[in-house]
Each structure stands twice: as structure tokens, then as C-alpha cells.
RODO-2510 file (C-alpha; in nm, 4 decimals, decimal comma):
residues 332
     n   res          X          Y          Z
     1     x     0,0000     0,0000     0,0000
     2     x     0,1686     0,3632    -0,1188
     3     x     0,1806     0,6852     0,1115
     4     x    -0,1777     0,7943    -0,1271
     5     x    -0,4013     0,4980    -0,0256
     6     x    -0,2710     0,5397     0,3537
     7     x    -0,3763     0,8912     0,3903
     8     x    -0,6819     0,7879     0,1888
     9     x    -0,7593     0,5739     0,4875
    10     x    -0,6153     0,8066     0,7702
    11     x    -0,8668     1,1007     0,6238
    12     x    -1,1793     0,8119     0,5850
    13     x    -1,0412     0,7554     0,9710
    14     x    -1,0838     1,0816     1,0831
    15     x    -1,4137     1,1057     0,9318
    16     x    -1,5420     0,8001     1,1106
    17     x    -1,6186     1,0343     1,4158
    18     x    -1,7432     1,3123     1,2531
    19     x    -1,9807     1,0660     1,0379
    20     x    -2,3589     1,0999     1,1363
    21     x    -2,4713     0,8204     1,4308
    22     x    -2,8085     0,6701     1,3481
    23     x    -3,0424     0,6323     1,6686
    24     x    -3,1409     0,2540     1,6935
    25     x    -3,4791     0,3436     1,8635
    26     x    -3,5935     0,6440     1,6390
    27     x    -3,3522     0,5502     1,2937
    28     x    -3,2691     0,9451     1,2777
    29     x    -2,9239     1,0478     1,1942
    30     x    -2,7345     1,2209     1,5212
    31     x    -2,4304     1,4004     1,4707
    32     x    -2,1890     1,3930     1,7751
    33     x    -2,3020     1,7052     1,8851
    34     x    -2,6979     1,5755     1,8810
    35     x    -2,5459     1,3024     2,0912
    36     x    -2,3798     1,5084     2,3634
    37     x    -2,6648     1,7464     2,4182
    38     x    -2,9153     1,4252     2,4306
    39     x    -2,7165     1,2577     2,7048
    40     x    -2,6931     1,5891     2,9104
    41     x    -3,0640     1,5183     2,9012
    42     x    -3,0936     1,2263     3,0399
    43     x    -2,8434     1,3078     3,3141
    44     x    -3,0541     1,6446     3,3809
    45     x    -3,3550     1,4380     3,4300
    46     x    -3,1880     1,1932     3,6781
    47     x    -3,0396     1,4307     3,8498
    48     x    -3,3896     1,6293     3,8708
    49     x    -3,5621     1,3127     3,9830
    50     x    -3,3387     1,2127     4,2480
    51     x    -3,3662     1,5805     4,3476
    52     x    -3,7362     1,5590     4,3622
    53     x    -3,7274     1,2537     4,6194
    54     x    -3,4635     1,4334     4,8014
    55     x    -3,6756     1,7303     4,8742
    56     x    -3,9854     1,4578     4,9066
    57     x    -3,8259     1,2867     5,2009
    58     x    -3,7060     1,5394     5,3881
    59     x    -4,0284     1,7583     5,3255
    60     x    -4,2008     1,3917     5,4725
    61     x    -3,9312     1,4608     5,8302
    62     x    -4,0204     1,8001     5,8312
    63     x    -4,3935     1,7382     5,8731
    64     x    -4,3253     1,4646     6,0962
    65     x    -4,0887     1,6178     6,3168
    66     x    -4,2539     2,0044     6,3467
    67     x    -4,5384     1,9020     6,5865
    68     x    -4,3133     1,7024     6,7930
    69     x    -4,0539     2,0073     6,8517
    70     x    -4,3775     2,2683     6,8759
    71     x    -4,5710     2,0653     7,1730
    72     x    -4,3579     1,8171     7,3358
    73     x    -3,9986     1,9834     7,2961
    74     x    -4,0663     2,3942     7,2819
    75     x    -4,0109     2,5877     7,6331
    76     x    -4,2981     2,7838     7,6730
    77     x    -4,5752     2,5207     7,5722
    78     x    -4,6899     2,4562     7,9573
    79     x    -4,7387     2,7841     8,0144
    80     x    -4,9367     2,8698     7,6871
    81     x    -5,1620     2,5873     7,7468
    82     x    -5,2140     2,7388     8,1029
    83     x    -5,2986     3,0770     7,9283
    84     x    -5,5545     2,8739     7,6623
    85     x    -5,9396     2,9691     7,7836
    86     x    -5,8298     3,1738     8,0817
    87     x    -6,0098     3,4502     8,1594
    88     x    -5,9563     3,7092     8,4852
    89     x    -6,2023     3,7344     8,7517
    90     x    -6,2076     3,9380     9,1039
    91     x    -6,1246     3,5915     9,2764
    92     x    -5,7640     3,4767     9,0532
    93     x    -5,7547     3,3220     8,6828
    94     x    -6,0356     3,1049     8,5834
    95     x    -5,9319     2,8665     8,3501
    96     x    -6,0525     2,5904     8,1069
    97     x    -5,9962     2,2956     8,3886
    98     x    -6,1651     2,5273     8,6773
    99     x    -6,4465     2,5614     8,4890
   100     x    -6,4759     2,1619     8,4258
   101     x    -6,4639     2,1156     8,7787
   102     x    -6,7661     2,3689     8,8035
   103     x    -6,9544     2,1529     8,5770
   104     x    -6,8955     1,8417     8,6677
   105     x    -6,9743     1,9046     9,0383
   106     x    -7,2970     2,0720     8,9286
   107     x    -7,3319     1,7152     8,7144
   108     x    -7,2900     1,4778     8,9974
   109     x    -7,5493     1,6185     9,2028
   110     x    -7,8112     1,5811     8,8513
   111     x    -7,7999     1,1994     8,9220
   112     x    -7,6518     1,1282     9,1996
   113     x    -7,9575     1,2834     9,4103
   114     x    -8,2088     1,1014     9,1633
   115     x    -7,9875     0,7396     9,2752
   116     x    -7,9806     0,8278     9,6206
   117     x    -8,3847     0,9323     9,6040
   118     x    -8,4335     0,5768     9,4238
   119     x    -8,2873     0,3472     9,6517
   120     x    -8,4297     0,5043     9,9672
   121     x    -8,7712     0,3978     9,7909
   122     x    -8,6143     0,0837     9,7164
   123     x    -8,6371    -0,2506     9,9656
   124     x    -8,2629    -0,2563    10,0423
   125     x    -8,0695    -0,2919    10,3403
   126     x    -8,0185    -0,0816    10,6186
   127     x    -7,6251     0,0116    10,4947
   128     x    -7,7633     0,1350    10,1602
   129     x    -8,0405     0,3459    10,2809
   130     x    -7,7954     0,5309    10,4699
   131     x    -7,5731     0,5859    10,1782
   132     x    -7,8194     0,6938     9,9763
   133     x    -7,9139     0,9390    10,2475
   134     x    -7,5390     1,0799    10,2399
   135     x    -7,5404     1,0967     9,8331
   136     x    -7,8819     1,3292     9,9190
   137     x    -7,7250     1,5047    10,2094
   138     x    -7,3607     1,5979    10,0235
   139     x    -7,5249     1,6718     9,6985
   140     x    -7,8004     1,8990     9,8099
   141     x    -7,5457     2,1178     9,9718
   142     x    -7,3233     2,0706     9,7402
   143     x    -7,5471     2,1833     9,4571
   144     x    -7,6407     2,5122     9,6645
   145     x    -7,2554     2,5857     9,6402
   146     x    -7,1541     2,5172     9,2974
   147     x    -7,4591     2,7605     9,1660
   148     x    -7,3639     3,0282     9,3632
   149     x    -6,9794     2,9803     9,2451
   150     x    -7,1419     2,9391     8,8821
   151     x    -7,3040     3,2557     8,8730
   152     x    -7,0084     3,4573     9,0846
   153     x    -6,7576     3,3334     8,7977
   154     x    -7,0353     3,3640     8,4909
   155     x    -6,9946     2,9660     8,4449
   156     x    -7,3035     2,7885     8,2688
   157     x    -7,4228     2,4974     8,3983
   158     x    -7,6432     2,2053     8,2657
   159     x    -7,9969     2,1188     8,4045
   160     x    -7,9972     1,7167     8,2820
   161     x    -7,7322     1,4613     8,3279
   162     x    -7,5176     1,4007     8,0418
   163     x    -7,5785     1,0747     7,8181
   164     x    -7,3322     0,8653     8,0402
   165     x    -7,5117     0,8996     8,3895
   166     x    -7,8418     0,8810     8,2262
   167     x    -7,7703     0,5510     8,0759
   168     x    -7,6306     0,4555     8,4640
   169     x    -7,9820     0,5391     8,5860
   170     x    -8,1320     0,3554     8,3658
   171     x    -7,9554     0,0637     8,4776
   172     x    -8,0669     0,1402     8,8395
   173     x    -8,4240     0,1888     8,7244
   174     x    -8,4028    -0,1830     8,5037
   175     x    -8,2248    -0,3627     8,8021
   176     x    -8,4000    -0,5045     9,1372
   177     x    -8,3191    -0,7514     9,4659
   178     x    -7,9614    -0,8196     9,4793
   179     x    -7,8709    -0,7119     9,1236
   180     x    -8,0287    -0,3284     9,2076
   181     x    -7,8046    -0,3441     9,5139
   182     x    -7,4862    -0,4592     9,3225
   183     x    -7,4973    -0,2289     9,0513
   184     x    -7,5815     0,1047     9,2767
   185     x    -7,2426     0,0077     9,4934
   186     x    -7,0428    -0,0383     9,2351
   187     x    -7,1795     0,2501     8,9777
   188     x    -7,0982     0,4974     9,1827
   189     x    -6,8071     0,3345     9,4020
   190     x    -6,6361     0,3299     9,0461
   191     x    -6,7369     0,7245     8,9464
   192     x    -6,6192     0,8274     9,2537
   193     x    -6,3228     0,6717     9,2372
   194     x    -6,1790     0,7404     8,9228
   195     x    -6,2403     1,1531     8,9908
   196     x    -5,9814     1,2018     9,2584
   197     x    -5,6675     1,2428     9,0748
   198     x    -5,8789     1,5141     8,8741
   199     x    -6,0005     1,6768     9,2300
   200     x    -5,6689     1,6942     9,3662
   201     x    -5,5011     1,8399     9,0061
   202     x    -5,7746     2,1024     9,0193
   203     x    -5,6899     2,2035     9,3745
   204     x    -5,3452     2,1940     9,3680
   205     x    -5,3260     2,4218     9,0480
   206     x    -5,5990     2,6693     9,0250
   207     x    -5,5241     2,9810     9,1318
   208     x    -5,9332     3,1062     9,1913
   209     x    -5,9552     3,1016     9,5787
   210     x    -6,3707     2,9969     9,4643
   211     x    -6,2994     2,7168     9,2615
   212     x    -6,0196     2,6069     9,5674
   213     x    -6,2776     2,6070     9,7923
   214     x    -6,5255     2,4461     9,6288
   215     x    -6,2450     2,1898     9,5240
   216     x    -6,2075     2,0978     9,8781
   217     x    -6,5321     2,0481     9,9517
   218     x    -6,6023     1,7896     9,6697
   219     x    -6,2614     1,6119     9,7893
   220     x    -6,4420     1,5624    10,1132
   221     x    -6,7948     1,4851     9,9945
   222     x    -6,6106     1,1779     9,7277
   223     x    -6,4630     1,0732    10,0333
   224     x    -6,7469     1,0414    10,2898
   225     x    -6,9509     0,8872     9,9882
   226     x    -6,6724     0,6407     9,9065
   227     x    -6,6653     0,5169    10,2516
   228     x    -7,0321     0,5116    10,2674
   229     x    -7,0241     0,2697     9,9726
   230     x    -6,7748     0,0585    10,0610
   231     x    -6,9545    -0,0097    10,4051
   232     x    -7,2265    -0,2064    10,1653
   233     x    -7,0175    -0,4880    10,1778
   234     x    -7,0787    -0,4888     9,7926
   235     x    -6,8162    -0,2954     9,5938
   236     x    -6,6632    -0,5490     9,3882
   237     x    -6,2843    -0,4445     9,4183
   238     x    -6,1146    -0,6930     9,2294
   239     x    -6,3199    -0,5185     8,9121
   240     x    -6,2177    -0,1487     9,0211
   241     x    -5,8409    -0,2939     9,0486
   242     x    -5,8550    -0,4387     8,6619
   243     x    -6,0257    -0,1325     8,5163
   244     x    -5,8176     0,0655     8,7075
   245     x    -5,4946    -0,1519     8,5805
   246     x    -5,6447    -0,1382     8,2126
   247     x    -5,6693     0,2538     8,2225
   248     x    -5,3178     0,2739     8,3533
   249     x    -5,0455     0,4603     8,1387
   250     x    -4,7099     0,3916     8,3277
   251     x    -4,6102     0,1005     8,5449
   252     x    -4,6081     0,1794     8,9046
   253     x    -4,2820     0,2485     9,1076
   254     x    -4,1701     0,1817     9,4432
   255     x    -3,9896    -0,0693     9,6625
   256     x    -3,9780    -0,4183     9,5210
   257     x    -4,2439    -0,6421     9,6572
   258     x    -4,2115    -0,7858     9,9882
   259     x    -4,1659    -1,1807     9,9959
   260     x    -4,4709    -1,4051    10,1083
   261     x    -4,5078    -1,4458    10,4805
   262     x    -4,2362    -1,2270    10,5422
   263     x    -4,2707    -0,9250    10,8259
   264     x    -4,1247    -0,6055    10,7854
   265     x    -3,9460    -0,4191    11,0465
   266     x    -4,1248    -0,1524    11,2458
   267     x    -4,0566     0,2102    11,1169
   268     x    -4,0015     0,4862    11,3488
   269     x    -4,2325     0,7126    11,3922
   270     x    -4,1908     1,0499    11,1539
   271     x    -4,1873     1,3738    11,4178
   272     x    -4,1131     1,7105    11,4243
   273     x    -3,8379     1,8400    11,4698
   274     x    -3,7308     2,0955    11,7565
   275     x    -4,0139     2,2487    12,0077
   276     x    -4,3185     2,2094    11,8632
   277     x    -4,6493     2,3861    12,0573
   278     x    -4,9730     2,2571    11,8124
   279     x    -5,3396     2,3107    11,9687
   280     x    -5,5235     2,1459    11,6503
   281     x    -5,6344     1,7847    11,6257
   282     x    -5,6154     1,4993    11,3764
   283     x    -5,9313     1,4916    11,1581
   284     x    -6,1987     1,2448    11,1918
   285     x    -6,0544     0,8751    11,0535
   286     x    -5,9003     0,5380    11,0953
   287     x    -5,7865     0,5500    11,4221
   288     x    -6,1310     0,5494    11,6183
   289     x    -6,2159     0,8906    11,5465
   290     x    -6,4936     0,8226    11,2969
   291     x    -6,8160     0,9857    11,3985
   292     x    -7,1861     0,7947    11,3879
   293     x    -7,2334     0,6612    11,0399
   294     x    -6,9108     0,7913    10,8911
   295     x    -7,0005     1,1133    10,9044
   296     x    -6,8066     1,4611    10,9704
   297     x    -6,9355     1,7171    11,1821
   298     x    -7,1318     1,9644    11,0862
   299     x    -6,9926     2,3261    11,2174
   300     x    -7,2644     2,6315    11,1962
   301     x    -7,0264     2,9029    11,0282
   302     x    -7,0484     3,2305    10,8749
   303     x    -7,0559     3,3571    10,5122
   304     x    -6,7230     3,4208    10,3919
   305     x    -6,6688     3,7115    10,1415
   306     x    -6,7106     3,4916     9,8072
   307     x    -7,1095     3,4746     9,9256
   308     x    -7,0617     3,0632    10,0326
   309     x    -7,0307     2,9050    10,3902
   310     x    -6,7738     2,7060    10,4129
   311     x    -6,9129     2,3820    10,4429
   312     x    -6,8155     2,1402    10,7404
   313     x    -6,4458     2,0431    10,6787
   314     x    -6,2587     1,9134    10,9857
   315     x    -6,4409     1,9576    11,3374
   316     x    -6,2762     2,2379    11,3959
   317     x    -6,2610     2,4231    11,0382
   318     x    -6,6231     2,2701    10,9697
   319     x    -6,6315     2,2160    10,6023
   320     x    -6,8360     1,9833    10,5202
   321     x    -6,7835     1,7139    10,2958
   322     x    -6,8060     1,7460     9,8795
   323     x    -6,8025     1,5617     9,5704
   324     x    -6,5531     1,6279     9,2732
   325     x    -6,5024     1,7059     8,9517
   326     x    -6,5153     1,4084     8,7197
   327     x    -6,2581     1,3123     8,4472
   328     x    -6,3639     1,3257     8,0635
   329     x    -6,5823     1,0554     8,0166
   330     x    -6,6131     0,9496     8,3879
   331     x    -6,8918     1,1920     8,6097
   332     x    -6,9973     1,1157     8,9679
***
């Protein structure tokens, strides 16, 4: 082969890459140029489309994560929810839980007087007449009080029980014999119960010297009616213990559990320190100082500056007992 056919075939060489490239999907002719500016395409749209699910997930954590950091995680949340529905009166803040209390005492006494009134009509025992003649008692009085702390704080209250205690007194009405006396225990041994935690939340934290008082006369009136109850001899506690267990949120904590059989040692008695001079006395309890029936005394005293008696509380203080606020879904 001469120098001529070589550089024939060196020029046809250099040609190759300059000679048009035929697409095997479409059969169009691409020139190297159409080439490099179609495969910048397709690496623009992968890029773009990873982008897109880039910006998808972390749009996705975003959502996710915003209402954790703005509820459970942000300083400040506590207090605004204390702020939320609190309005100012002459007697401290009222808020949103304060007024709850307000209705749900005004609540109980909507069908806890019609229970009581039913079973004194009712041919049951001795022990149930006279706890249906406390639920009458506490919730008469109590009644009086919550009205007047209703209308001093501009709180509206309801005039039937809710759909919850209405269905309870239907069950009351339905039942008879043993079965009436079962279910009247254990109704309202169970609504009682399950409102302290909400009583003593609403009295530790409001700051409306009414709605403290009237908190600490329902603590006392769930507690003489609990009692009262429980002297039936027919609160079923084994059932209160496994709804109670089902409801719970968090295990309980404490010392570990004491082996079978064995005693514990005797714990000193917790004193005072120092030179103590105290002229009060222990209220009315365990220790032999119950009064007739399980009753607290009843103290005359005089109208305090909110418009309400105190009501019987200790012998000496004479407030007198009260029922509580109930929990959502749970009334006395």
C-alpha cells in the first residue's frame, strides 16, 4: 500500500467520528453534537428526579418532626396551654380545667340525688339506705354551692345529666333484689373513684380562691360517699383494680415487693423536729375517730366574702364534705 491509499484511509479515519450516528430506537441520523446534548438530558432528568425525592423525604421529616418540637420539645408550651381559655375574675384566673370542675360538680349532684332518692324507695338494706341518704345530704349542699360559684364566675351549667349517667340510671331503674343493690355500689363506688386524681389536680393548680374552695369540699364529699359505699359490703374491688390496671399509662414504682409471709421491720415514727407547741387535732378517721355513720361534723359558720359558707371540713374548720369534679368521660 503507497503513502496515497494510507492517507486515503487516515482522512476516511478521521471522518469516522465526525460521520452521522443513526439512533437505533428512532432511525434518525445524530451528529456527535446531537449526541452530547441528548445525554446531558438524560443526566438532567436523573439528576432532577433524584432531586425531587430528596426534597420529598425530607419535606415527609419536616412534617413529621414540626409538631413534635412545637408541643412536646418547645419551652414555653406549659405555660401557653395554662394561658388557653383563661379569663380574669375578682377571685384569681379562671381557667378551662376550673371551669370543668364547676360543671362536673354541678353534674354529679343531677344523678346522683335522683340514685340516692331511688334506693331510699327501694327494699334494700339498712347500709344502703344510709348511703343513699349521704349521696342526698352531700349533693343537696353541694349543689347550693356550685350555683352560687357558677353565677359569681359567669360559668353555665347544665340542668340534665349528660348521656353517660343517664344511661347509669337507667340501669338502676331496670335492676332489682340483689342485682339493684350490686350495681348502685359499684356505679358509683367506680365514678367516685376514678375523679380524685382530677379533684386533687384542680386544687393543687388553680389559682381562683372559689374554685379552691369548692375543690375541697367535693374532695371531702367523694370521700365520705366512698366510705359510705364501701360499708355495703358490695363494691366489687377486684373489678375497680382491673379497670383501674387497664386505664393505667405507666407502670407503678416503688420498693420491690415484699416476699410471702415475710414481716417487715417496724418504722419509726416520723416527728417534728425541735419544740413544737400545736393546739389542733387529727381529723376524723381510721384510728377510732370516725363519727356515727361515717359522718363529719357539721360546724354552723359564717358567710365568707365569696357569698358561700364554708361547708363542714374538719371539726374544727367545719367544712363539710363534697363531691368532685369528674374526668372526661367518667362523672360522679
Amino acid at each position: 500500500m503507497d503513502f496515497a491509499e494510507r492517507t486515503e484511509i487516515f482522512a476516511q479515519g478521521l471522518n469516522i467520528s465526525t460521520a452521522p450516528y443513526v439512533h437505533p430506537g428512532t432511525g434518525q441520523a445524530q451528529t456527535p453534537n446531537d449526541q452530547l446534548v441528548s445525554s446531558g438530558r438524560h443526566t438532567l432528568r436523573r439528576i432532577n428526579g433524584t432531586a425531587l425525592v430528596i426534597a420529598a423525604l425530607f419535606a415527609t421529616v419536616g412534617a413529621l418532626a414540626y409538631p413534635v418540637w412545637s408541643y412536646a420539645d418547645r419551652s414555653g408550651t406549659g405555660q401557653a396551654n395554662l394561658a388557653a381559655g383563661t379569663v380574669s375574675t375578682r377571685w384569681g384566673p379562671l381557667t378551662a380545667s376550673d371551669r370543668d370542675l364547676i360543671v362536673r360538680v354541678r353534674l354529679a349532684g343531677l344523678w346522683e340525688l335522683p340514685a340516692g332518692q331511688q334506693a331510699l324507695e327501694r327494699p334494700v338494706s339498712k347500709a344502703f339506705k344510709e348511703t343513699a341518704d349521704h349521696l342526698i345530704v352531700g349533693h343537696t349542699d353541694l349543689d347550693k354551692r356550685v350555683r352560687i360559684v357558677a353565677a359569681q364566675l359567669g360559668v353555665e351549667l347544665p340542668n340534665q345529666p349528660n348521656p353517660q349517667q343517664q344511661g347509669w340510671l337507667q340501669e338502676l331503674s331496670a335492676a332489682s333484689g340483689k342485682e339493684y343493690e350490686y350495681k348502685f355500689a359499684n356505679l358509683l363506688r367506680s365514678a367516685h373513684g376514678k375523679i380524685f386524681p382530677a379533684i386533687g389536680a384542680v386544687r393543687n393548680s388553680t389559682r381562683n380562691t372559689l374554685v379552691r374552695q369548692l375543690a375541697s369540699d367535693t374532695n371531702q364529699t367523694v370521700l365520705d360517699h366512698i366510705t359510705m359505699l364501701e360499708k355495703t359490703g358490695s363494691v366489687d374491688f377486684d373489678a375497680i383494680a382491673n379497670d383501674t390496671a387497664a386505664a393505667a399509662t405507666a407502670s407503678p414504682t416503688g420498693p420491690p415487693a415484699p416476699v410471702p409471709g415475710s414481716t417487715a421491720a417496724s418504722a419509726p415514727p416520723a416527728e417534728a423536729t425541735g419544740d413544737v407547741q400545736v393546739s389542733s387535732s387529727p381529723s376524723p378517721g381510721s384510728l377510732g375517730r370516725s363519727t356515727r355513720a361515717g359522718r363529719i361534723p357539721r360546724t354552723r359558720t359564717t358567710c365568707c366574702s365569696s357569698g358561700i359558707a364554708p361547708g363542714p371540713a374538719a371539726a374544727a374548720a367545719g367544712r363539710r364534705p363534697g363531691i368532685g369534679p369528674a374526668e372526661p368521660q367518667m362523672f360522679l
